[in-house]
VEXVEX-716006 format. One line per field, with one value per atom (N, C-alpha, C): residue number from 1; atom name; residue in three letters; x, y, z. Coordinates in Angstrom, 2 decimals. Layout:
REM residues N
n	c(NUM:...) .
atom	c(CA:...) .
res	c(ALA:...) .
X	c(X:...) .
Y	c(Y:...) .
Z	c(Z:...) .
***
This chain:
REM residues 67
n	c(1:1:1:2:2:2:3:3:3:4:4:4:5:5:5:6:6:6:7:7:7:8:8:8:9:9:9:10:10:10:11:11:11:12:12:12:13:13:13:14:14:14:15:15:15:16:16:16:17:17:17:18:18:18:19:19:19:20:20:20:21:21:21:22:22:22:23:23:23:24:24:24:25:25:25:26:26:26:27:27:27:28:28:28:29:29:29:30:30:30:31:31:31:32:32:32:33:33:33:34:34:34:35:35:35:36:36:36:37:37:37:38:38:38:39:39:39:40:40:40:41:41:41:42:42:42:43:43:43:44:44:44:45:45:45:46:46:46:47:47:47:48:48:48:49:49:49:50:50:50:51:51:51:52:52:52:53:53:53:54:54:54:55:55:55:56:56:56:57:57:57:58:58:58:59:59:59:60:60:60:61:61:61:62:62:62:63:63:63:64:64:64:65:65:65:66:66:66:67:67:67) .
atom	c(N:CA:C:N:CA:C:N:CA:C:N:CA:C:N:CA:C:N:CA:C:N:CA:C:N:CA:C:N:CA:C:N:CA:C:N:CA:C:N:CA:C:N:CA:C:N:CA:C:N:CA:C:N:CA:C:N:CA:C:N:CA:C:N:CA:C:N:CA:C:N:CA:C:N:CA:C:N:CA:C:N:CA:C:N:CA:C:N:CA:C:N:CA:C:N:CA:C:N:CA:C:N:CA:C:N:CA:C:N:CA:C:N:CA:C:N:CA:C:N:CA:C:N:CA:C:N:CA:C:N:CA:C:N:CA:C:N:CA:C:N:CA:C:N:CA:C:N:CA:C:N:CA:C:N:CA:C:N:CA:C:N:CA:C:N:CA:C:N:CA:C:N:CA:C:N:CA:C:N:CA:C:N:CA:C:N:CA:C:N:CA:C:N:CA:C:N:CA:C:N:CA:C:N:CA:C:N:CA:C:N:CA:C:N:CA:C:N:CA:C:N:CA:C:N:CA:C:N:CA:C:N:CA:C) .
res	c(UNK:UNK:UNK:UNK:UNK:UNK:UNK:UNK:UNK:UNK:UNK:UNK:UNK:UNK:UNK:UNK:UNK:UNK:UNK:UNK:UNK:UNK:UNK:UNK:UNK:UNK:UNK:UNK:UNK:UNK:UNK:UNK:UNK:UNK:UNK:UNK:UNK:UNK:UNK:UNK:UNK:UNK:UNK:UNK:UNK:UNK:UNK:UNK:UNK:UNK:UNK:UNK:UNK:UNK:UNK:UNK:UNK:UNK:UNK:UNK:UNK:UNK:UNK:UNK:UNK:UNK:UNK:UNK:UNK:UNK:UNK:UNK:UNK:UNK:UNK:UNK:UNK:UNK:UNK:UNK:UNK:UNK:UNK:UNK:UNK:UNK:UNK:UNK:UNK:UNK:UNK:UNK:UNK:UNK:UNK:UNK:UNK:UNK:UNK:UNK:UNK:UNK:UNK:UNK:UNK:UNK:UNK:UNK:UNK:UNK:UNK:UNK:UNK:UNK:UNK:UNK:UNK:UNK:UNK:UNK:UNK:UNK:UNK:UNK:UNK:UNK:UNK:UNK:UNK:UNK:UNK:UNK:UNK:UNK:UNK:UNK:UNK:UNK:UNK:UNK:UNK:UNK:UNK:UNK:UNK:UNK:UNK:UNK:UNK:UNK:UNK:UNK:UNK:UNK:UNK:UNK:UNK:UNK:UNK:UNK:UNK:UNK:UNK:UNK:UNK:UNK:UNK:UNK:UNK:UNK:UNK:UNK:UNK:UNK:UNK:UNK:UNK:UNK:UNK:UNK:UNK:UNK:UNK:UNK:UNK:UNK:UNK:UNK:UNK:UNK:UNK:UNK:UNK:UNK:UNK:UNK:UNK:UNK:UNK:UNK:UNK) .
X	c(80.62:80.83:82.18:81.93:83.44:84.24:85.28:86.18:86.15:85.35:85.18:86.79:87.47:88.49:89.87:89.71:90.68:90.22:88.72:88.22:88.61:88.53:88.52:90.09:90.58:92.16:92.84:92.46:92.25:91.70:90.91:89.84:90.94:91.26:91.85:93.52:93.93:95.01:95.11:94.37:93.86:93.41:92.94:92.34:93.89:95.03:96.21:96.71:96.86:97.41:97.06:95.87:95.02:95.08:95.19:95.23:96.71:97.52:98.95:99.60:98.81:99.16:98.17:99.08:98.49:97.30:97.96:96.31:95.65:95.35:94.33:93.55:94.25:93.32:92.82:92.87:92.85:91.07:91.40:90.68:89.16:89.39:88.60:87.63:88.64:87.40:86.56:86.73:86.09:84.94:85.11:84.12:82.97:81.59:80.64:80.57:80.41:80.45:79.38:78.98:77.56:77.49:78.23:78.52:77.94:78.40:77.78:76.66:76.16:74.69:74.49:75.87:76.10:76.62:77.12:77.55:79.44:79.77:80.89:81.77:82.77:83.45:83.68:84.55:84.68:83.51:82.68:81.47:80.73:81.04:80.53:80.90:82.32:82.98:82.77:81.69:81.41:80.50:80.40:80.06:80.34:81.04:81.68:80.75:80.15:79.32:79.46:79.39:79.97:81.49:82.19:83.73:83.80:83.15:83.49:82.98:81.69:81.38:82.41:82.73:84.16:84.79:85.55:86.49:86.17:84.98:84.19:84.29:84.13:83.78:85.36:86.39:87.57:88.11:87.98:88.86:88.01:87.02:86.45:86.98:87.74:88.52:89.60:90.50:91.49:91.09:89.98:89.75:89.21:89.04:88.54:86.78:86.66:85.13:85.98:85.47:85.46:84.57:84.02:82.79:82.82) .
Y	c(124.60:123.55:122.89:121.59:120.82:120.90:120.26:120.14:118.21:117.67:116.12:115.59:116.08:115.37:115.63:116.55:116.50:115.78:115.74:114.89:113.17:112.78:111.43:111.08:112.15:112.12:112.05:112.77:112.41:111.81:110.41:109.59:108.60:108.29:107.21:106.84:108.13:108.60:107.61:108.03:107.71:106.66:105.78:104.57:103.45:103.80:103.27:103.36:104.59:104.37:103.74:103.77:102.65:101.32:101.16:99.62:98.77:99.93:99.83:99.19:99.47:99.24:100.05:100.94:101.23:100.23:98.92:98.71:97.82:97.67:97.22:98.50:99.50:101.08:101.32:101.49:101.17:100.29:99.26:98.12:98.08:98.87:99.36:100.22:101.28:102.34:102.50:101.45:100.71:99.42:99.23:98.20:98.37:98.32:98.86:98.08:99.28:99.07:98.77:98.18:97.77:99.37:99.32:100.51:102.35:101.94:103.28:103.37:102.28:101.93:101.43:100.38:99.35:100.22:101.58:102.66:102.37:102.62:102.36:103.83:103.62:104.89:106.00:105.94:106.58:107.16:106.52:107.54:107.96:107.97:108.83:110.08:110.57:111.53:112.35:112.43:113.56:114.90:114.69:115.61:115.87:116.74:116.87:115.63:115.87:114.79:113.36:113.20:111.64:111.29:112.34:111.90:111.84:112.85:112.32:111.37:110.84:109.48:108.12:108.51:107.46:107.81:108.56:109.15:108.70:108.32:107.74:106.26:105.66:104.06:103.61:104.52:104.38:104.48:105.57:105.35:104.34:103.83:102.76:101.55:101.03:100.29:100.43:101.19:101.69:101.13:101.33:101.30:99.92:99.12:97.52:97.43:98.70:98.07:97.39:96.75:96.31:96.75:97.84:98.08:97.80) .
Z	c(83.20:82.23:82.48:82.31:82.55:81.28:81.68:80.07:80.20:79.54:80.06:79.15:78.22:77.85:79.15:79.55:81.24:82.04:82.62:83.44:82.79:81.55:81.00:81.56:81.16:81.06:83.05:83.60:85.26:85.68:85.32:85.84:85.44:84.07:83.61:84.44:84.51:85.28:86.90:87.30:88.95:89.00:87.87:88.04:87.49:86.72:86.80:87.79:88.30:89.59:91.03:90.88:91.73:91.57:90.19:89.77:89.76:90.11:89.56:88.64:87.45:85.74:84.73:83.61:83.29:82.26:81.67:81.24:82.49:82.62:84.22:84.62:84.15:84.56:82.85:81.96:80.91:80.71:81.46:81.02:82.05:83.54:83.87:83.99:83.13:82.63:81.77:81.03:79.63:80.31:81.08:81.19:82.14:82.13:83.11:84.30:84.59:86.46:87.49:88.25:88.29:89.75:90.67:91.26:90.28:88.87:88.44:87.54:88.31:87.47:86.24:85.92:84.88:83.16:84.12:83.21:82.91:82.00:81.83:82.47:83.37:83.62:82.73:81.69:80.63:80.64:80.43:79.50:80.63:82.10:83.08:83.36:82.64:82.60:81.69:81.83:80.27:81.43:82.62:83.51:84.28:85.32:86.39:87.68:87.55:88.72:88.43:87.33:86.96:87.23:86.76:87.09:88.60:89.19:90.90:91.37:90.58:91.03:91.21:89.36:88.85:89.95:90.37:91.69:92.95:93.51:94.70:94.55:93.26:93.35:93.10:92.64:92.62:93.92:94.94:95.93:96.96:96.56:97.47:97.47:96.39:96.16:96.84:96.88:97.77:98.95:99.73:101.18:101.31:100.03:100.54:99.81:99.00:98.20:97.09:96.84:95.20:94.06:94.45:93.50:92.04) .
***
């Protein structure tokens, strides 16, 4: 079993620092993503497999996706 309020809390984390602000990371994890199947990040993190998804469509960005 995950602890999804650490995972929310390390997703949101990683997505400021990716975005380099915290609201721009803030504002992305709140809004659905067509990459996680038009699921909003946040609320993909309520399972370990969802947060690594969030974690996958996040560092794809890094490398030049825009997902």
């Amino acid at each position: 079993m995950t602890n999804s309020g650490n995972s929310r809390s390390e997703v949101c984390f990683l997505a400021e620092q990716i975005l380099e602000e915290a609201e721009a990371g803030a504002v992305w994890v709140r809004r659905a993503r067509e990459a996680l199947g038009k699921q909003r990040p946040i609320d993909c993190c309520i399972t370990g497999a969802g947060s690594q998804q969030v974690r996958r469509v996040l560092y794809a960005i890094v490398f030049g996706n825009p997902a």
